[in-house]
C-alpha positions as a Markdown table, in Angstrom:
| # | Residue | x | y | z |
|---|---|---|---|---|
| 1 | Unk | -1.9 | -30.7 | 11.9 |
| 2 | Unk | -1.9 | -33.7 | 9.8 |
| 3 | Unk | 0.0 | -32.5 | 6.6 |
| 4 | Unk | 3.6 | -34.1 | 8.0 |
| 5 | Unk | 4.7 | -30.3 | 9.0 |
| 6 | Unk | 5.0 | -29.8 | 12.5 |
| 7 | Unk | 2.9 | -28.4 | 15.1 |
| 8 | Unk | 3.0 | -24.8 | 14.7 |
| 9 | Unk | 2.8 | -22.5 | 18.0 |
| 10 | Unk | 0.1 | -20.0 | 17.7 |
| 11 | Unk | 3.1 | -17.2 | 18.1 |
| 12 | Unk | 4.7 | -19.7 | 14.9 |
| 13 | Unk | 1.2 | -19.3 | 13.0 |
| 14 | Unk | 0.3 | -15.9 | 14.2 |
| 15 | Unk | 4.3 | -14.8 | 12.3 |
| 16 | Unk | 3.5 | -16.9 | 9.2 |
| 17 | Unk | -0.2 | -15.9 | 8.9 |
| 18 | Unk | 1.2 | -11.8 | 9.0 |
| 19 | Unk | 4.0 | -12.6 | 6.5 |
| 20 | Unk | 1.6 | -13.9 | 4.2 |
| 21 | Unk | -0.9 | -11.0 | 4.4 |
| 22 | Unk | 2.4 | -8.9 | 3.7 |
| 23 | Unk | 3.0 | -10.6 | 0.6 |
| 24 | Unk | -0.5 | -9.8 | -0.3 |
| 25 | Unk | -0.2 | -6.4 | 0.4 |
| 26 | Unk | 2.7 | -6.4 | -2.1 |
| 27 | Unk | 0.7 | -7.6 | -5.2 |
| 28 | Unk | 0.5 | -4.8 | -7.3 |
| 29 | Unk | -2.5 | -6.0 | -9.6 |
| 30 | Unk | -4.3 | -6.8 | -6.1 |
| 31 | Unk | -3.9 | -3.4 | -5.3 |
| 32 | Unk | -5.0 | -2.0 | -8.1 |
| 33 | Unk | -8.1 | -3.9 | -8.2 |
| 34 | Unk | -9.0 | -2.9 | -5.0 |
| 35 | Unk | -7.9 | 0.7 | -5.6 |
| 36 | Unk | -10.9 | 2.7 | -4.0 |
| 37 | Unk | -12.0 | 0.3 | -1.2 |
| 38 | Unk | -12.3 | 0.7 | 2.5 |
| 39 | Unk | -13.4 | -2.6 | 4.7 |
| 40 | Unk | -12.4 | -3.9 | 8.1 |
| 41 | Unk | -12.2 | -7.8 | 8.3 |
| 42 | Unk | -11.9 | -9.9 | 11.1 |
| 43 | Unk | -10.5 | -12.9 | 11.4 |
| 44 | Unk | -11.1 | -15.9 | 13.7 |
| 45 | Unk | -9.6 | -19.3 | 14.5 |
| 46 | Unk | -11.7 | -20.2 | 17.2 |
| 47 | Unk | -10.1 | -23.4 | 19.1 |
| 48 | Unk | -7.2 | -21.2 | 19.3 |
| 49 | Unk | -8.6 | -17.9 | 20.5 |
| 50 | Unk | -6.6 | -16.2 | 17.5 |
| 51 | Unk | -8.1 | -13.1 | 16.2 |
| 52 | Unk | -6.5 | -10.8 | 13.6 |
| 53 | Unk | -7.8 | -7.4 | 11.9 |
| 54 | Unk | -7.2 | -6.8 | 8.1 |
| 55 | Unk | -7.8 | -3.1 | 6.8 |
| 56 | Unk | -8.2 | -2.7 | 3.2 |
| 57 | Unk | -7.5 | 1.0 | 2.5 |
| 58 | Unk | -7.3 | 2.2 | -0.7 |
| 59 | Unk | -5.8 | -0.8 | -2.2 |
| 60 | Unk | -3.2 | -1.2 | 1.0 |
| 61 | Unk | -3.8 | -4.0 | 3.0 |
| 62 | Unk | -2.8 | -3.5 | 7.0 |
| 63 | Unk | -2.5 | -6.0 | 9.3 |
| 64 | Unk | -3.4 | -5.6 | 13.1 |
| 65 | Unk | -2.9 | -8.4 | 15.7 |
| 66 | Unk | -5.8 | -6.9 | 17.9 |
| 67 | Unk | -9.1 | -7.8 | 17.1 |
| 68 | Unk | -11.1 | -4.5 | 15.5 |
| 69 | Unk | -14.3 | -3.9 | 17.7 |
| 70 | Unk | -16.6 | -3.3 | 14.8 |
| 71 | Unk | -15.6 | -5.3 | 11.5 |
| 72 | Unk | -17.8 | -4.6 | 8.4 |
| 73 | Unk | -16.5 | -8.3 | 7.8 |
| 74 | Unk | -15.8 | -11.7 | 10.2 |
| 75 | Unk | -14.1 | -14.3 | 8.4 |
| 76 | Unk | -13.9 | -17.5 | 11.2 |
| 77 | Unk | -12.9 | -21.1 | 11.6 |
| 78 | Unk | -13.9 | -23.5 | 14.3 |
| 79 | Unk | -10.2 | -24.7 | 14.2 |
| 80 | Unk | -6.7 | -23.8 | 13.5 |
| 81 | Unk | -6.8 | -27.6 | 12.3 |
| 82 | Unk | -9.0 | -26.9 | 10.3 |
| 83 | Unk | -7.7 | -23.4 | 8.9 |
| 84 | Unk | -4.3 | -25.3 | 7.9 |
| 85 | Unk | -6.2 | -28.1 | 5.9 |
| 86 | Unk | -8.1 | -25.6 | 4.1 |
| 87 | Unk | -4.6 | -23.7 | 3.4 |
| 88 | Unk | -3.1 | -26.8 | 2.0 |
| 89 | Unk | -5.9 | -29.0 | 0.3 |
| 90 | Unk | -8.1 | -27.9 | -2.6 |
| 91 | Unk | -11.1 | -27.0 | -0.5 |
| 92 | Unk | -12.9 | -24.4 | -1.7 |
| 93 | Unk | -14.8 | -23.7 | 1.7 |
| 94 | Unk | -13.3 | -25.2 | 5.2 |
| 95 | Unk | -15.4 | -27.2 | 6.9 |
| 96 | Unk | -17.1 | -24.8 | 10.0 |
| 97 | Unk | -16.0 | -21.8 | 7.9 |
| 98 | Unk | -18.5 | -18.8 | 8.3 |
| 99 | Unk | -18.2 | -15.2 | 6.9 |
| 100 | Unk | -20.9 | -12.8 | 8.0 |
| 101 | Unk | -21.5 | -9.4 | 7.0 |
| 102 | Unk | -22.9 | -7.3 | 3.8 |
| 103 | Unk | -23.0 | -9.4 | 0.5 |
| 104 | Unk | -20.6 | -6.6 | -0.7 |
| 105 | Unk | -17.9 | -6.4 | 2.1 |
| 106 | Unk | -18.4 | -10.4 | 1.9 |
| 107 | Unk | -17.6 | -10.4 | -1.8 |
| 108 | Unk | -14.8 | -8.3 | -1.3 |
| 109 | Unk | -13.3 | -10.1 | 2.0 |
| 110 | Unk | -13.7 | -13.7 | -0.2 |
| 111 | Unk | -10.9 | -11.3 | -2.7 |
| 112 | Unk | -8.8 | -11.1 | 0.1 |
| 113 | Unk | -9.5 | -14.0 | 1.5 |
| 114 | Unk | -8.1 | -16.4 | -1.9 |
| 115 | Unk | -5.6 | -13.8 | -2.4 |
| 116 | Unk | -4.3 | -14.6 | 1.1 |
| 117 | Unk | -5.0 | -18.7 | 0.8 |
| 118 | Unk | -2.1 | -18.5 | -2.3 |
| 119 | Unk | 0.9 | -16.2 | -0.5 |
| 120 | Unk | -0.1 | -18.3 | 2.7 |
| 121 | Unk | 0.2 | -22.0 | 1.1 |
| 122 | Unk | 3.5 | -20.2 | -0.1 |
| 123 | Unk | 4.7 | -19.1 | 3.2 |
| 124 | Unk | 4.0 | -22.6 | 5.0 |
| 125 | Unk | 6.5 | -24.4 | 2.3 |
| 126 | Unk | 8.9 | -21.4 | 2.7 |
| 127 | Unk | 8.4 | -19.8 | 5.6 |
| 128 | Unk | 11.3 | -17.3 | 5.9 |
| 129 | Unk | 11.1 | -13.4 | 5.7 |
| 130 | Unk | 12.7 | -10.8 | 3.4 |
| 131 | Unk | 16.0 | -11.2 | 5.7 |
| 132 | Unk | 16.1 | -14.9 | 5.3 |
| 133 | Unk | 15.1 | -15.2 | 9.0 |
| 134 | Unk | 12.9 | -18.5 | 9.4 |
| 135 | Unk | 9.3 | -17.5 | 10.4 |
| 136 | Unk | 8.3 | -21.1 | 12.5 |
């Protein structure tokens, strides 16, 4: 990565990338606002063969290491390299970035997915959990 952090380990990222999604999880007004909705997302940093599921259920957010087998959303990136600058710059859209599925479950993944950009830039300048364990 270029940002002057070090080289994360894709066990490093994979730990800081679940902590942030747990953060989302815990926004109460991101719950609420998607209170009644069900989707599957997948996500993909491709150089890295790293693939995550994210379940939206009901306004909970779970997160699965495994990759789901039929995701009504697949969020992917060519490169982790590329995932990280888009974390940390202003970018609205990382270069490579591709989202494919219905316009609706896309709208609602592109939610998630800026909801999870925020509690993830967070995570890489802090990244410790509850217990004050360092994450990387």
């Amino acid at each position: 990565m270029t940002s002057g952090r070090p080289e994360l380990s894709k066990r490093a990222a994979r730990r800081l990338i679940q902590r942030a999604f747990v953060l989302v999880g815990r926004e109460r007004a991101v719950r609420q606002h998607w209170r009644e909705a069900e989707l599957t997302t997948l996500w993909v940093l491709g150089d890295w063969d790293l693939e995550w599921t994210i379940v939206l259920h009901r306004g909970k957010l779970e997160f699965d290491r495994r990759p789901t087998r039929k995701p009504d959303v697949t969020l992917s990136w060519p490169t982790a390299e590329g995932f990280f600058q888009w974390i940390e710059s202003n970018l609205q859209v990382a270069e490579g970035f591709t989202i494919e599925g219905t316009p609706e479950s896309c709208r609602l993944a592109e939610v998630i997915c800026r909801a999870f950009r925020t509690k993830m830039g967070q995570v890489l300048h802090f990244p410790f959990d509850d217990d004050g364990v360092r994450l990387a």
